[in-house]
C-alpha positions in Angstrom: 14.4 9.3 24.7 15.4 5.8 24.7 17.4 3.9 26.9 21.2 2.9 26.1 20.1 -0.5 26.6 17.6 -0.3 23.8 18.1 -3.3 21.0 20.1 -5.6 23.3 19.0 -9.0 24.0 19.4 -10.7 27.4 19.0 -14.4 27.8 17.4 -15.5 31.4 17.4 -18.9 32.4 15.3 -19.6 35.6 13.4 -17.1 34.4 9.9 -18.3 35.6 10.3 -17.1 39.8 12.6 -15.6 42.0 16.1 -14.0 40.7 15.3 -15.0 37.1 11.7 -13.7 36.9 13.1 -10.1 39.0 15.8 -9.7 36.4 13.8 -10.0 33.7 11.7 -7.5 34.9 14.5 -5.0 35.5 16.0 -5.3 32.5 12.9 -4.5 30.3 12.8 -1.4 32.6 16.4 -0.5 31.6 15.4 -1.6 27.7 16.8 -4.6 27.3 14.7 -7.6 25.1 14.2 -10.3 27.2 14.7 -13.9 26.2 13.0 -16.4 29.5 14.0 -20.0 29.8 12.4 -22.7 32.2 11.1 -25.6 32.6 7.0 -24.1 34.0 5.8 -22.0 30.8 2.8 -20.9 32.9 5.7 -19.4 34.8 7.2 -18.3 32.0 3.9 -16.5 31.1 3.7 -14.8 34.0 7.1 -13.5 34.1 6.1 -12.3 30.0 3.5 -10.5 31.3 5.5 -8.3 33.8 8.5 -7.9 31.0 5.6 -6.5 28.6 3.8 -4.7 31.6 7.2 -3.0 32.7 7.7 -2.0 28.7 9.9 -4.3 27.2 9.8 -7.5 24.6 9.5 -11.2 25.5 10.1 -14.2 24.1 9.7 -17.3 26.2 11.5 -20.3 24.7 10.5 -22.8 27.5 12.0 -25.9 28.4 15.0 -28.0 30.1 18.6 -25.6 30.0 20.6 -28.2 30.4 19.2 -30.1 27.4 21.4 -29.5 24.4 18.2 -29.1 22.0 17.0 -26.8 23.8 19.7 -24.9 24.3 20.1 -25.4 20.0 16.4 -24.3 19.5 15.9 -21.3 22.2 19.7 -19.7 20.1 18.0 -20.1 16.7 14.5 -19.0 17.9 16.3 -15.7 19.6 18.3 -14.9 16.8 15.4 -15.6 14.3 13.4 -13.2 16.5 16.2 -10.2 17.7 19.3 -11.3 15.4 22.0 -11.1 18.2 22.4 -11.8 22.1 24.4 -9.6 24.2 23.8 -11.0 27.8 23.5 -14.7 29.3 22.2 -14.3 33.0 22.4 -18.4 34.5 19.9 -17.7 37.5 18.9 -21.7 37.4 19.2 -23.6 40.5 18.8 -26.1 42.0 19.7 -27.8 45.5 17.9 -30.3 48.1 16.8 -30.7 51.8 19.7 -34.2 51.8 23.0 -32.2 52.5 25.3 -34.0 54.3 27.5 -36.8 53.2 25.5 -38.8 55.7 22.3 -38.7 53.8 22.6 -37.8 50.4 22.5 -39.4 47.4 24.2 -39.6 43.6 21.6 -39.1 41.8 20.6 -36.2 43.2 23.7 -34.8 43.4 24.4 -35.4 39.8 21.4 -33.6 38.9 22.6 -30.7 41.4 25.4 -30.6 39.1 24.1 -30.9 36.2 21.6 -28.1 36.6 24.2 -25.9 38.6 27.3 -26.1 36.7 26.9 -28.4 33.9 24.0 -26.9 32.5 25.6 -23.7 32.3 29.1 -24.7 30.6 26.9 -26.1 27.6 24.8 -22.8 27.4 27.7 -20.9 27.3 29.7 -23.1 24.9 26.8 -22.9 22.4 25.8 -18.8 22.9 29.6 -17.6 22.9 29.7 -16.9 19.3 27.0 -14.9 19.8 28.6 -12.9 22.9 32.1 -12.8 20.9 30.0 -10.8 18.2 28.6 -8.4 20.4 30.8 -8.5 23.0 28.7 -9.7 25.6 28.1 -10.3 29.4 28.1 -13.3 30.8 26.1 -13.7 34.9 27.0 -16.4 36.6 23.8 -17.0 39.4 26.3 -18.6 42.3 26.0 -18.4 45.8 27.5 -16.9 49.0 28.7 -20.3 49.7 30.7 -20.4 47.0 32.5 -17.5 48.0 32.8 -17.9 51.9 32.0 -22.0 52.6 29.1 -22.8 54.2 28.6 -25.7 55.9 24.8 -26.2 55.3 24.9 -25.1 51.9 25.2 -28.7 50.8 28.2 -31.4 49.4 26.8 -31.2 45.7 25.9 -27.5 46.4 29.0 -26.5 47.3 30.7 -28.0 44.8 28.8 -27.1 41.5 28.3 -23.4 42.8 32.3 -23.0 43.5 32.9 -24.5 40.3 30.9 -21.4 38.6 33.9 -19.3 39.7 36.5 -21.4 37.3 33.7 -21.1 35.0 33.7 -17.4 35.0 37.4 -16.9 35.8 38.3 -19.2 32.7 36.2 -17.2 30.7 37.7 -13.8 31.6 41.2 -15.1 31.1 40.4 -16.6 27.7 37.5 -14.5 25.8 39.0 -10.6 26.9 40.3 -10.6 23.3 36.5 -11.1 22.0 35.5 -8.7 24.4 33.4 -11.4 26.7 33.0 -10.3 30.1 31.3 -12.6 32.9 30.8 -12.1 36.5 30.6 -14.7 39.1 27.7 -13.4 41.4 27.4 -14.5 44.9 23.9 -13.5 46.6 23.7 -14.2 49.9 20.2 -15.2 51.5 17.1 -14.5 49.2 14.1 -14.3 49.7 12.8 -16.6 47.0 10.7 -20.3 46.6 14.1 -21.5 46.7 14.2 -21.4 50.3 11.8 -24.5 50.4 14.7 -26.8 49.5 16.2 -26.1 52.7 16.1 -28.6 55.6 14.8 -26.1 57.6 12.6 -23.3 55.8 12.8 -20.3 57.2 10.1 -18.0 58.7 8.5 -14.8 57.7 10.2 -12.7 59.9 13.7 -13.9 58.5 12.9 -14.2 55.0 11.6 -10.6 55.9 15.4 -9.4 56.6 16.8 -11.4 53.8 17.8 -10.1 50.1 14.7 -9.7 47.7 15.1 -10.7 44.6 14.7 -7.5 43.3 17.8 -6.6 45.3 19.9 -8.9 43.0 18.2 -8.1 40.1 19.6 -4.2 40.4 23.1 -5.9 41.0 22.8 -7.7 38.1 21.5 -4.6 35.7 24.8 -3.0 37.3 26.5 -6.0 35.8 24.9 -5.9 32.5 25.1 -2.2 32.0 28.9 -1.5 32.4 30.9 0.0 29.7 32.2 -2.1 27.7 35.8 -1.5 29.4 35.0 -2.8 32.9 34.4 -6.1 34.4 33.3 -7.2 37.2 35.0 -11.0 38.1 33.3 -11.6 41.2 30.5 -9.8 43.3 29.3 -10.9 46.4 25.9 -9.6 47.4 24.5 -10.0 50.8 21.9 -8.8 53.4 23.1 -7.0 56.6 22.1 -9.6 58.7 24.1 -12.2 57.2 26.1 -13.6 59.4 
């Protein structure tokens, strides 16, 4: 017997490690088709390889997500390949050890930005057609910090990951009629390479008693897989010993 997810296409960005890579794998469990966006295609490959190990289809259209061509080109190679999309799940991120007013800089935080919040308001501009035709799910990768404000989450940080909630809450106000849903998802501490950007990286024993990402990536299947009548506009996420 097949699953109920069987035939519907979910596009990953940050696909290649971490929450993007763990989502694709549990949503090829659950039956979904699996479209993986980054900017490593080794990565990419690797994370095709569990999809396709755990049963389900792949397509890796590699490259920069905040780039409108490819953006253009990974919609037209998924719908030449599946003929529809049903879920966006924005796991990208990006953030830097320089957090404080006191030592950062604008260009990085415009690239924070632009890969945290800009990137995703032109991937969803370009797939909602797509999502209004099948009345799909958007997943919105944000952060504790956008929900509860943390101080050493960052200034640029901070700001593109709270913007994801007007984002998302924009979306839900304006696309219900098409039957869009989108959730604003807000892990707390995860265990993932991300933790390197950190001015501080943690140790084993307390990446040991943080989220996996396999821990969001059920979350986010609980997200995708809701009838069609519910939505879930904001879901925090976080390990018991966050504090």
């Amino acid at each position: 017997m097949g699953s109920p997810a069987d035939g519907r296409v979910v596009w990953i960005t940050g696909a290649g490690s971490g929450i993007g890579r763990a989502t694709a794998i549990e949503a090829a469990q659950a039956g979904w088709r699996v479209a993986l966006t980054g900017r490593r295609a080794s990565a990419l490959e690797e994370t095709a390889a569990a999809v396709r190990e755990a049963g389900g289809s792949a397509l890796i259209v590699p490259g920069d997500a905040t780039s409108d061509d490819v953006i253009r080109d990974a919609l037209d190679r998924i719908t030449a390949a599946w003929g529809r999309l049903d879920a966006l799940v924005l796991a990208a991120g990006l953030n830097a050890p320089q957090r404080r007013w006191a030592d950062h800089d604008l260009p990085t935080f415009d690239e924070i930005v632009r890969v945290n919040l800009t990137g995703p308001a032109h991937l969803v501009t370009a797939a909602l057609p797509l999502l209004r035709a099948s009345h799909g799910v958007v997943v919105f990768v944000s952060s504790y910090s956008a929900w509860a404000f943390s101080p050493i989450a960052g200034v640029a940080y901070s700001a593109s990951k709270s913007g994801l909630s007007a984002l998302s809450r924009t979306l839900n106000a304006q696309e219900a009629a098409s039957g869009v849903r989108a959730c604003h998802l807000c892990p707390g501490d995860v265990n993932t390479d991300f933790l390197g950007h950190r001015p501080q990286v943690p140790s084993d024993d307390a990446r040991a008693v943080m989220l996996q990402p396999a821990d969001v990536a059920r979350s986010i299947r609980f997200v995708l897989e809701a009838p069609a009548r519910v939505r879930f506009d904001e879901l925090v996420v976080s390990p018991v010993s966050q504090t």
